[in-house]
C-alpha positions in Angstrom: 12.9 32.4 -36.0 10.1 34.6 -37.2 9.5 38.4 -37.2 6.2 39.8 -36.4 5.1 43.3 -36.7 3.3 45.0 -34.2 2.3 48.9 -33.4 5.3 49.1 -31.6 7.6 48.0 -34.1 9.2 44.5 -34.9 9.3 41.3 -32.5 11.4 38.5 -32.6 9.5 35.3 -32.0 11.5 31.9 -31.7 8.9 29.3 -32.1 11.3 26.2 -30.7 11.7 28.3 -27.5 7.7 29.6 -26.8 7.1 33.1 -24.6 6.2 30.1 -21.4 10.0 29.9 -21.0 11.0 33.2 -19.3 14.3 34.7 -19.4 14.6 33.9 -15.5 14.1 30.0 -15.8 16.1 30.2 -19.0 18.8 31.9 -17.2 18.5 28.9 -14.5 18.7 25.9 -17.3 21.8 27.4 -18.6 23.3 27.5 -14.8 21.6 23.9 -14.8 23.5 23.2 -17.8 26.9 24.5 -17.0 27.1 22.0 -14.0 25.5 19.1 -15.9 27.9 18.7 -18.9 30.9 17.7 -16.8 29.0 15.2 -14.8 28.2 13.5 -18.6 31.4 13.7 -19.9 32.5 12.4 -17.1 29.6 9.4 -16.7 29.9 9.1 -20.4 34.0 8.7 -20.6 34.4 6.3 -17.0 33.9 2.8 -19.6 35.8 5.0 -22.8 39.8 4.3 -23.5 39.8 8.3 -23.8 38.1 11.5 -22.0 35.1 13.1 -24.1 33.7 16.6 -24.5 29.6 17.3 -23.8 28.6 20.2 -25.3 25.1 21.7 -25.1 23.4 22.1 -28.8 20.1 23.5 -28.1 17.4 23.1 -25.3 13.9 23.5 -26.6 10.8 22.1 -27.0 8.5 20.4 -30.4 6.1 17.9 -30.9 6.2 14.5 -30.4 5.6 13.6 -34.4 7.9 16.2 -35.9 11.1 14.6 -33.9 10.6 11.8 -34.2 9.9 12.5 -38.1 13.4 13.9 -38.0 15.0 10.5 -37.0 17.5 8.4 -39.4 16.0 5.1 -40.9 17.1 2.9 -39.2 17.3 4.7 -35.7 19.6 4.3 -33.0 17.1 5.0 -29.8 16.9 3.8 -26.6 13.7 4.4 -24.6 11.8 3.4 -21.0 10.1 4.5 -18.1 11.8 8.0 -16.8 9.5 8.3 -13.9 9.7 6.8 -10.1 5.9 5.1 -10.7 6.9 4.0 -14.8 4.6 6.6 -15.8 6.0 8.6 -18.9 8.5 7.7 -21.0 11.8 9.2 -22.3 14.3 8.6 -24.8 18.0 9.3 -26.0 18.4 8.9 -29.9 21.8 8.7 -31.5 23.3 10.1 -34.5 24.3 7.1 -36.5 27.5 8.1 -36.4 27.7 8.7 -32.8 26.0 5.4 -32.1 29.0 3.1 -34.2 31.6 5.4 -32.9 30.6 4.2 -29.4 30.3 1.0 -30.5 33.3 0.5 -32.0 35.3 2.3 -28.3 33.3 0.0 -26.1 34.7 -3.1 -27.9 38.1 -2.1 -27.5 38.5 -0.1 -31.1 40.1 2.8 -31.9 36.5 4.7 -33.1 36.8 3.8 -36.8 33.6 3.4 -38.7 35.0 3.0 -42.3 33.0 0.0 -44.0 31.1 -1.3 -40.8 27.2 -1.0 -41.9 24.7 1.4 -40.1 23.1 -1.6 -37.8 24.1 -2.8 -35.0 23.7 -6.3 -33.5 22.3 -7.9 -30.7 25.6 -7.8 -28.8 26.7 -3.8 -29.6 23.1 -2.7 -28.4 23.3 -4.4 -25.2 26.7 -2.4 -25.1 25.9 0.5 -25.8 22.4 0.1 -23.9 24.6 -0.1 -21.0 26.2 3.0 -21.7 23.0 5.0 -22.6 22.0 3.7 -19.2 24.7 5.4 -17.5 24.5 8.5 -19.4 20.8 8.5 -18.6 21.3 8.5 -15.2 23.7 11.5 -15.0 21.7 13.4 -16.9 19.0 12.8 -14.0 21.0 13.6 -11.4 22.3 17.2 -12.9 18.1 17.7 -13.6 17.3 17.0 -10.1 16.9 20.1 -9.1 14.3 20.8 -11.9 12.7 17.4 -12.1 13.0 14.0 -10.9 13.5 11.5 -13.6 14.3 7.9 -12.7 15.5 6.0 -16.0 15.2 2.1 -16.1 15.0 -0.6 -18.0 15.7 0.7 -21.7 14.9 -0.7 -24.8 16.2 -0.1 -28.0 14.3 1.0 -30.5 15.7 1.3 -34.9 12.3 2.2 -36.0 11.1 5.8 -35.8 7.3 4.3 -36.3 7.8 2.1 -33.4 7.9 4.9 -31.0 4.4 5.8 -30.0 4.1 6.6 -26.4 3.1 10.0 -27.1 0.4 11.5 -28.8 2.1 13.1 -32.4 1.3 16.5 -31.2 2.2 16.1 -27.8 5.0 18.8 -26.7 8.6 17.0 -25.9 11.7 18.7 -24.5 14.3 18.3 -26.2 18.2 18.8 -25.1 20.8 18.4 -27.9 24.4 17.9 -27.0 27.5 17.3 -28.8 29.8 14.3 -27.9 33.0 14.7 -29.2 35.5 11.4 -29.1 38.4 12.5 -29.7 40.5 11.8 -33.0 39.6 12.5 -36.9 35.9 11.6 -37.0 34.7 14.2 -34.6 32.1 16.1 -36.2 29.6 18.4 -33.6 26.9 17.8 -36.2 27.0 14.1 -36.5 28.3 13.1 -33.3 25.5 14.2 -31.3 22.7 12.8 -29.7 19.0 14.1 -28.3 17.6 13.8 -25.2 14.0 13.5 -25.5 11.5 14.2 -22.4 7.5 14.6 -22.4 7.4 18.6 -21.7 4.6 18.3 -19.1 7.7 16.6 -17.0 9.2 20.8 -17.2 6.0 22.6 -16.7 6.0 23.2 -12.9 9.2 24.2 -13.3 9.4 26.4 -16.4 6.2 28.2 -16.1 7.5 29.2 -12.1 6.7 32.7 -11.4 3.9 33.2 -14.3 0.8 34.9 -13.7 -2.9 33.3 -13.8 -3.3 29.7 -15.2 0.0 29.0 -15.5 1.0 28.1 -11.6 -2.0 24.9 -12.0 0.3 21.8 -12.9 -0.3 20.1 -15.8 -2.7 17.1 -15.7 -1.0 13.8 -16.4 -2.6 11.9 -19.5 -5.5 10.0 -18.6 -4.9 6.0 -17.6 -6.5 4.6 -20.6 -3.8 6.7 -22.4 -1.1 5.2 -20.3 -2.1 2.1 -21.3 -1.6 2.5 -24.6 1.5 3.8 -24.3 2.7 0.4 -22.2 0.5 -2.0 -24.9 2.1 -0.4 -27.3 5.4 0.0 -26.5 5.4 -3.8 -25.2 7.3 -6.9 -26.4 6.4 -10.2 -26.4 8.7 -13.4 -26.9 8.8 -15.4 -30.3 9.8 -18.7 -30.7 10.1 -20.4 -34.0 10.1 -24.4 -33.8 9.4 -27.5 -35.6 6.0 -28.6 -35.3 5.0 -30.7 -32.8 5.9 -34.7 -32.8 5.3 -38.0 -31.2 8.1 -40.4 -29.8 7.5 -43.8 -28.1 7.6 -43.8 -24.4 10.3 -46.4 -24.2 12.2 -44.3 -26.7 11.7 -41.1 -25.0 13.6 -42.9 -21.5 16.2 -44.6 -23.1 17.5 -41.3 -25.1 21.1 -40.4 -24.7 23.8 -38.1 -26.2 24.7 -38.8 -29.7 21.1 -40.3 -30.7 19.2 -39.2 -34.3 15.9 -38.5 -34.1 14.4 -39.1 -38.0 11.2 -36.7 -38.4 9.2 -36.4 -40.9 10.1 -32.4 -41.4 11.6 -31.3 -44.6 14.5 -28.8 -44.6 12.5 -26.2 -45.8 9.3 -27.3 -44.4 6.6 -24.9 -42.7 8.0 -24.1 -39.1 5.8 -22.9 -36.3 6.0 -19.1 -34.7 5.0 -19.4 -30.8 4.2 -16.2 -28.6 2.9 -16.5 -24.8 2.6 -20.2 -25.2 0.5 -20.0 -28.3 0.7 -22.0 -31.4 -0.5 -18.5 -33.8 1.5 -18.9 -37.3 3.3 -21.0 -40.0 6.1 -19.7 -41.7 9.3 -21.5 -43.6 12.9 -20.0 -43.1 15.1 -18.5 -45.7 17.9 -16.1 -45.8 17.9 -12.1 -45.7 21.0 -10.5 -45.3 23.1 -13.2 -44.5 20.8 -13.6 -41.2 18.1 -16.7 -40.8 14.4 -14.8 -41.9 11.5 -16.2 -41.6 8.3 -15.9 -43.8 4.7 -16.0 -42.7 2.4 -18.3 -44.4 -0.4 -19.2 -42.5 -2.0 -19.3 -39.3 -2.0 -22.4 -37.3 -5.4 -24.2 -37.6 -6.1 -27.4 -36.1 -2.9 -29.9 -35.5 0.1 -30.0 -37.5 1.7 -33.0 -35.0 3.3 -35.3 -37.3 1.5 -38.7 -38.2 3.9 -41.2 -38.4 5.9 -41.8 -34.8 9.6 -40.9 -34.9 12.2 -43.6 -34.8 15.3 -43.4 -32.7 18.2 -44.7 -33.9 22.5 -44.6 -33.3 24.9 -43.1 -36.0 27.8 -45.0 -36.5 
């Protein structure tokens, strides 16, 4: 909030809610509002042991770069396509607190997140991916009167430079809501999570009413842009495997179950990374956090097949 001085005497200027968001279609967003938050508690509580409470925090608009400055390292974000054509992209981030509180309910816990670390494994994102999902889509249908959002296919995201499908001055609207739980950890500050929309998704609706230039809608971004945004935001599969070998034909038909294949490959020999059916690096595994991790050595030039033929043989 910011005071400016005029001729006729002091102003009030909010700079997270801008002069394009009239007192009419803010008193609409909070009638909007007041009929959304029981559809998400009630979305957000149908796979919970217990009922929760949605509260709104804030509803406002800032770039692109400063929220997502803002984010925890690691994040707890969950992102995709929010329009019917996979246009634009939107995204709900979590508290960390929020995110292992969740967690911890979903699994059939009692919401306690003393001693349980800040990341969260393959297995609790797909769980609470699912949930986000849900929550997403209530959230769209309370909006649907202002715009038409159609969330799918998610991702999660625990890096806040990994999310680039906005320019970092482009405008986002956020909505901030408290989720409280239930029980002793309930805190409106860090249980909350952030809706986070592109702002050119609101215009039409927002700047409703305003004189001159306002009543054109706002251009979409340009399709070289949108491509960027899916290149960038894409994922590509990894494989990491031995390197490739030789076996004699009349080995190869008479394998069976319980047969030892002796290679040549040391235990912590170079391994190959593979990506869209490309042979690209060498790397050797190690440990990092009690989890396998792989270092990257080398690309892959020329062949790496083993000389020498394996031999097949039976343990006793």
């Amino acid at each position: 909030m910011a005071l400016l001085r005029s001729a006729e005497g002091v102003v009030a200027v909010d700079f997270r809610r801008p002069s394009w968001i009239g007192a009419e279609r803010r008193a609409v967003l909070d009638g909007i509002h007041a009929r959304l938050l029981p559809l998400l508690a009630q979305a957000g509580g149908a796979t919970l042991p217990r009922p929760i409470t949605v509260a709104l925090r804030d509803a406002s608009q800032q770039s692109f770069g400063d929220w997502r400055a803002a984010l925890p390292r690691p994040c707890t974000v969950f992102a995709g396509p929010i329009e019917p054509d996979g246009g634009r992209e939107g995204a709900i981030a979590f508290t960390p607190l929020l995110a292992r509180r969740l967690v911890d309910l979903l699994l059939g816990g009692h919401g306690a997140i003393t001693g349980i670390p800040l990341e969260l494994t393959t297995l609790e994102q797909s769980v609470l991916g699912a949930w986000t999902g849900q929550f997403f889509t209530a959230l769209a249908d309370g909006y649907r009167d202002v715009v038409r959002i159609a969330p799918r296919a998610l991702r999660f995201e625990d890096t806040p430079a990994s999310l680039r499908w906005l320019d970092e001055f482009d405008r986002v609207y956020l909505l901030e809501l408290s989720v409280m739980l239930g029980g002793e950890d309930d805190d409106p500050a860090g249980s909350s999570l952030a809706v986070c929309l592109p702002a050119p998704l609101l215009d039409g609706f927002l700047q409703a009413g305003a004189p001159g230039p306002r009543d054109v809608p706002a251009a979409g971004p340009p399709p070289r842009v949108l491509i960027e945004s899916h290149v960038r935001s894409a994922r590509i599969p990894v494989v990491a495997c031995l390197p490739g070998f030789q076996l004699a034909a009349r080995d190869g038909a008479a394998l069976s179950v319980g047969d030892l294949l002796e290679t040549t490959q040391p235990f912590h020999g170079a391994v190959e990374l593979h990506a869209l059916g490309r042979r690209l690096l060498l790397a050797t595994m190690g440990q990092q956090q009690g989890h396998v991790g792989l270092r990257i050595q080398a690309p892959v030039t020329g062949s790496v097949t083993t000389q020498r033929p394996l031999r097949r043989t039976r343990p006793r």
